[in-house]
C-alpha positions as CSV (number, residue, x, y, z in Angstrom):
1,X,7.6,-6.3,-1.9
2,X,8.2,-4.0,-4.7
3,X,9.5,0.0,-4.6
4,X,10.1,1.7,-8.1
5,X,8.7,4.9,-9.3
6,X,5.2,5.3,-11.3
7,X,7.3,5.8,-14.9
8,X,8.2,2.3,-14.6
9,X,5.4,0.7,-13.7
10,X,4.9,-1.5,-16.7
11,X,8.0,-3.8,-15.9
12,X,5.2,-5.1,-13.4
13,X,2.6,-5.4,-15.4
14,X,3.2,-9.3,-15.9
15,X,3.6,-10.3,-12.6
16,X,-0.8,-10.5,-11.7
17,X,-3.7,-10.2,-14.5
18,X,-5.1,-7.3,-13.2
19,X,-1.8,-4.8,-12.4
20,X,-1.9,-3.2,-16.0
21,X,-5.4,-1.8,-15.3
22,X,-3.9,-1.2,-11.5
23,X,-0.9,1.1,-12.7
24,X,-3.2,2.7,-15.9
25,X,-5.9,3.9,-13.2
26,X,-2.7,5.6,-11.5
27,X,-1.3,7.3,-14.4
28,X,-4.3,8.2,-16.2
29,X,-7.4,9.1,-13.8
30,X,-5.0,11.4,-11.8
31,X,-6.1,9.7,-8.5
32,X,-3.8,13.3,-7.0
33,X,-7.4,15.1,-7.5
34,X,-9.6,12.6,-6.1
35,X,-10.8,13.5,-2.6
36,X,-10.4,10.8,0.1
37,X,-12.9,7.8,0.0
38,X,-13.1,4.7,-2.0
39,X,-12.9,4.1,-5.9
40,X,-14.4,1.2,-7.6
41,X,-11.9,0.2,-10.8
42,X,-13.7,-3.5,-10.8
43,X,-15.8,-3.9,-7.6
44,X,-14.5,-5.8,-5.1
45,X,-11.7,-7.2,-7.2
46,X,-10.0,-4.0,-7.7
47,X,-10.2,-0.6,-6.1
48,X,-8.2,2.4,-4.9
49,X,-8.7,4.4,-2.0
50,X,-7.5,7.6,-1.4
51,X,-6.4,9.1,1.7
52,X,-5.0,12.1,3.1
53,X,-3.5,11.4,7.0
54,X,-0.7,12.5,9.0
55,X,2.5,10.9,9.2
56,X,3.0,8.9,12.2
57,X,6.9,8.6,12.3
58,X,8.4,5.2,12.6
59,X,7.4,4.9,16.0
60,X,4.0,5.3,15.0
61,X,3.5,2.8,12.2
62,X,2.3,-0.5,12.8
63,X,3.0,-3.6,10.7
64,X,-0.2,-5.0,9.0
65,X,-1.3,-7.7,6.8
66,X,-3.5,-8.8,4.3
67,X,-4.8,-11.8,2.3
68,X,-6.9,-10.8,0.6
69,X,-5.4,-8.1,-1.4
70,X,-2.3,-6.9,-2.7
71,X,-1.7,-3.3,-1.6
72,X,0.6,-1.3,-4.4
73,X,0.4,2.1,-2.4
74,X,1.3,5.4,-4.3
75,X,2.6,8.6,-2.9
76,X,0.7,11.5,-4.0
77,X,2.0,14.0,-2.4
78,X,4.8,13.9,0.9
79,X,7.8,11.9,2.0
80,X,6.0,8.6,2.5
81,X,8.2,6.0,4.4
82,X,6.8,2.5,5.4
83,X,8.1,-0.3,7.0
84,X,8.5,-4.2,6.0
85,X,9.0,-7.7,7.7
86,X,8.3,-10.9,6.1
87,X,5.4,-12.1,7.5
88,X,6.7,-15.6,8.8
89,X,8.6,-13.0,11.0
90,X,5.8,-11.6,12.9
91,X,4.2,-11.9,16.4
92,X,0.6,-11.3,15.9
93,X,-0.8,-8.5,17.9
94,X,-4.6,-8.8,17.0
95,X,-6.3,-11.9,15.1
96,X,-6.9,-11.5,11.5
97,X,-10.5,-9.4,10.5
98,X,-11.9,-11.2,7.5
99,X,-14.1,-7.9,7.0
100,X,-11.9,-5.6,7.0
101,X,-8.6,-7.8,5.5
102,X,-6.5,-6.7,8.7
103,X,-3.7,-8.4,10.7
104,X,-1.6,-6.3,13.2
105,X,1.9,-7.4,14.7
106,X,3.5,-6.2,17.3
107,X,7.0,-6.9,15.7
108,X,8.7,-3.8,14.4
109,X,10.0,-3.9,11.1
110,X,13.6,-4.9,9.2
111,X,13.6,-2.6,6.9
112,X,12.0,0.7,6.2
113,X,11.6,2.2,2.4
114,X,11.3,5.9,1.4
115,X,8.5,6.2,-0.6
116,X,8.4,9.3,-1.8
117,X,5.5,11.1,-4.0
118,X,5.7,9.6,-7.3
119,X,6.6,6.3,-6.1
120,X,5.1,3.2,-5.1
121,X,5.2,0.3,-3.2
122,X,3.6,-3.1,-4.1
123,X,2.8,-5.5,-0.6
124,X,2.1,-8.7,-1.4
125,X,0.2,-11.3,0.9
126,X,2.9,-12.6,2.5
127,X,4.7,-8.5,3.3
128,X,4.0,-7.0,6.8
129,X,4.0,-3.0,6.1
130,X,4.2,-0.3,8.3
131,X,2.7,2.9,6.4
132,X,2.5,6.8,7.6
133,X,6.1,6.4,8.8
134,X,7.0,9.6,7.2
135,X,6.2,12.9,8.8
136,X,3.8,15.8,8.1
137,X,1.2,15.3,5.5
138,X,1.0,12.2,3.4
139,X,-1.6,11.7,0.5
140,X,-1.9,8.6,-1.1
141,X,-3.6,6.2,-3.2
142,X,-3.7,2.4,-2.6
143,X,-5.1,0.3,-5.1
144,X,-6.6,-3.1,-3.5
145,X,-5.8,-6.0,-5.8
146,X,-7.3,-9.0,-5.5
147,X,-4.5,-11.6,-5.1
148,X,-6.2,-14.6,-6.7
């Protein structure tokens, strides 16, 4: 798990293949005037999706997983905070949904990260998140990487 702001993006750039074209879609398509929905960057093995919700509060986010992708998930616009566990700490609520790349837990989380709008937060396979812990509205981009 990663939180930095979007001007320093590029230290990341090494760390995967594809987070270079990941944090150049961010700063240069101006996801901020996209309206909700899915975005193709490179099919399946990259793509952000905007969306505009609520905040939930802390007691209102619930840890999720995925394995397929790495989520690096952008504040647009709010005070964005999301919780994290390490996965090997979770109790699984629901079983994994290969279609929709989904894991719930009903842990609660052991640490929670203020994500506010111009930063981001990179989940890797192996980070349970808890997003829409922040309150009022919350617009974000998450770009869906694949991780291998």
């Amino acid at each position: 798990m990663i939180v930095d702001t979007l001007a320093q993006s590029g230290r990341y750039a090494a760390l995967h293949p594809a987070f270079a074209r990941a944090f150049e879609f961010l700063t240069a398509a101006d996801p901020g005037s996209l309206a909700p929905g899915r975005y193709d960057i490179d099919g399946d093995r990259m793509y952000v999706s905007i969306d505009h919700q609520e905040g939930r509060g802390r007691d209102g986010a619930r840890l999720e997983a995925h394995r397929r992708y790495i989520d690096i998930q952008l504040t647009l616009h709010g005070d964005e905070e999301i919780g994290w566990s390490p996965l090997e700490a979770c109790s699984m609520a629901t079983p994994y949904d290969a279609a929709r790349d989904i894991s719930f837990f009903d842990s609660r989380p052991h640490a929670w990260l203020a994500v506010p709008a111009g930063t981001f937060a990179i989940f890797f396979p192996d980070d349970a998140h808890a997003p829409l812990a922040g309150h009022g509205p919350l617009r974000k981009a998450i770009v869906k990487v694949a991780s291998v």
